[in-house]
C-alpha positions in Angstrom: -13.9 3.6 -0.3 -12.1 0.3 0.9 -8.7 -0.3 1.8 -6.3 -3.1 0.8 -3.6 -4.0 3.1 -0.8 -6.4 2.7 -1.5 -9.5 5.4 2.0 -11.0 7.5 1.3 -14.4 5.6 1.7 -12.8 2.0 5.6 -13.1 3.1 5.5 -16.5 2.8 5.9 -16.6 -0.7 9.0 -15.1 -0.9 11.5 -17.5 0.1 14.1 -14.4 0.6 12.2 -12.6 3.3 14.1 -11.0 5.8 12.8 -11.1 9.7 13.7 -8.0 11.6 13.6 -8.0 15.5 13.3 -4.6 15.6 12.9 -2.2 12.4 11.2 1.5 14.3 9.6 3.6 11.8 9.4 1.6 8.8 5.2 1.3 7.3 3.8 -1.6 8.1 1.2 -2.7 5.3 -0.4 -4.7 7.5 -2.0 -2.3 10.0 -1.4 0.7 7.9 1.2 2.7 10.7 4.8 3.0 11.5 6.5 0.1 13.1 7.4 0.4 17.0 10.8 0.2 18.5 11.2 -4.0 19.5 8.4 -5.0 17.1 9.5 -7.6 14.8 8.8 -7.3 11.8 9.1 -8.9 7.8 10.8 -7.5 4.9 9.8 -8.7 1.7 8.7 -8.9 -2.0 5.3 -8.3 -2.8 3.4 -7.9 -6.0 0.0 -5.6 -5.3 -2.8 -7.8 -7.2 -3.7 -4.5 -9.4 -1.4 -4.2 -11.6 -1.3 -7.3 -14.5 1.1 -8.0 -17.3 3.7 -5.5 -17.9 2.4 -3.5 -15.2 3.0 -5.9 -12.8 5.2 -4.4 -10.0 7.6 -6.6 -7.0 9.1 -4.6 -4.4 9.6 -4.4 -1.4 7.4 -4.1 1.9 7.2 -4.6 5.7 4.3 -6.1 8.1 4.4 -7.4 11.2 5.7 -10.8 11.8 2.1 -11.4 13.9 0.0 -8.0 13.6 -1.3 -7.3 16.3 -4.5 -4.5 15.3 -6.1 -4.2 12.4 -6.5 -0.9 10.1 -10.0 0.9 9.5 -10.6 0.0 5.9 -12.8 2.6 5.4 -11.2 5.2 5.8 -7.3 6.8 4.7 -4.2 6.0 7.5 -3.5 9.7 8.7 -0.1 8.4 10.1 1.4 6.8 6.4 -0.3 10.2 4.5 1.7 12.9 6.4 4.0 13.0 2.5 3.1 13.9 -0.5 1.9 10.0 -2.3 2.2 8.7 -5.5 -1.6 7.3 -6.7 -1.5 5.3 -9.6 -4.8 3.9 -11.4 -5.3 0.5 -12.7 -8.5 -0.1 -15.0 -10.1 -4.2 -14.8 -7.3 -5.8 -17.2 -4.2 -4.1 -14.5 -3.3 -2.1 -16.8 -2.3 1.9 -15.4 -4.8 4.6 -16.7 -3.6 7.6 -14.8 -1.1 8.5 -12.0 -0.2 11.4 -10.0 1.4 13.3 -6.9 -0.9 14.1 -4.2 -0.2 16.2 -1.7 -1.2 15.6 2.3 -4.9 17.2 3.1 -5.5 16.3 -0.4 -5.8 12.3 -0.6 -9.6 11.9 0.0 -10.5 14.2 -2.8 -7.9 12.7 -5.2 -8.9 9.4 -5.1 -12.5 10.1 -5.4 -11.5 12.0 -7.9 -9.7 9.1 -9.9 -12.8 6.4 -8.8 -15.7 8.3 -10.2 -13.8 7.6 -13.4 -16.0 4.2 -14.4 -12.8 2.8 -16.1 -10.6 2.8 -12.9 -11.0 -0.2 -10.6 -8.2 0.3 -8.2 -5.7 3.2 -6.5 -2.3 2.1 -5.8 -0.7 4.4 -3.0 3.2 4.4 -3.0 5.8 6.3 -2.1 7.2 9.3 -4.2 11.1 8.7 -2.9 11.2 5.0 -3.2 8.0 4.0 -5.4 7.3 1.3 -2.5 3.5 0.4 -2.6 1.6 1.2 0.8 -1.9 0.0 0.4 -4.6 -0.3 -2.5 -8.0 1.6 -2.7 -11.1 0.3 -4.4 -14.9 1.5 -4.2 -16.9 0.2 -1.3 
């Protein structure tokens, strides 16, 4: 599999991003953990590139202002799938062709799951409480 992240400069298109000096806890989309006490950080609007048309989503996310690591992207963040995740499907056109709760211990055989289906291109991971968007999975 390979993981999407959401890069610092993608708040640049949102002229209503908020900077943060210090935001502990929060996901980062950038480097796929939770956000240090004193790191700064960006809140903003973002629009995962999976979902087209009507199933076009905006909400909101946090990165780094600079990151300073970058994730594995081969491989699921243990530290953002300790909760049970929302994984929504998107076929080639963006539109949604399945979604469901997975559970922790469970992602890696959910999404491969959802993937060996030949009409899915994408797995949106998101939170169940909020719906945020964390990060995107595609075949490597």
């Amino acid at each position: 599999m390979r993981i999407h992240t959401v890069s610092p400069s993608d708040s640049f298109s949102d002229p209503g991003r908020e900077y943060r000096a210090s935001e502990p806890g929060v996901p980062l989309r950038c480097c796929l953990r939770k956000s240090l006490e004193a790191e700064p950080v960006w809140l903003f609007r973002y629009s995962p590139s999976s979902g087209k048309g009507p199933y076009a989503e905006v909400g909101p996310v946090f990165t780094h202002v600079d990151c300073p690591e970058a994730p594995l992207l081969d491989r699921l963040p243990v530290e953002l799938l300790n909760n049970p995740r929302i994984l929504r499907s998107y076929n080639a056109a963006g539109q949604i062709v399945d979604g469901e709760v997975a559970e922790p211990g469970s992602f890696d055989r959910v999404i491969a799951g959802l993937l060996n289906d030949p009409a899915i291109e994408s797995v949106q991971v998101r939170s169940v409480s909020h719906g945020c968007f964390f990060f995107a999975v595609t075949r490597a």
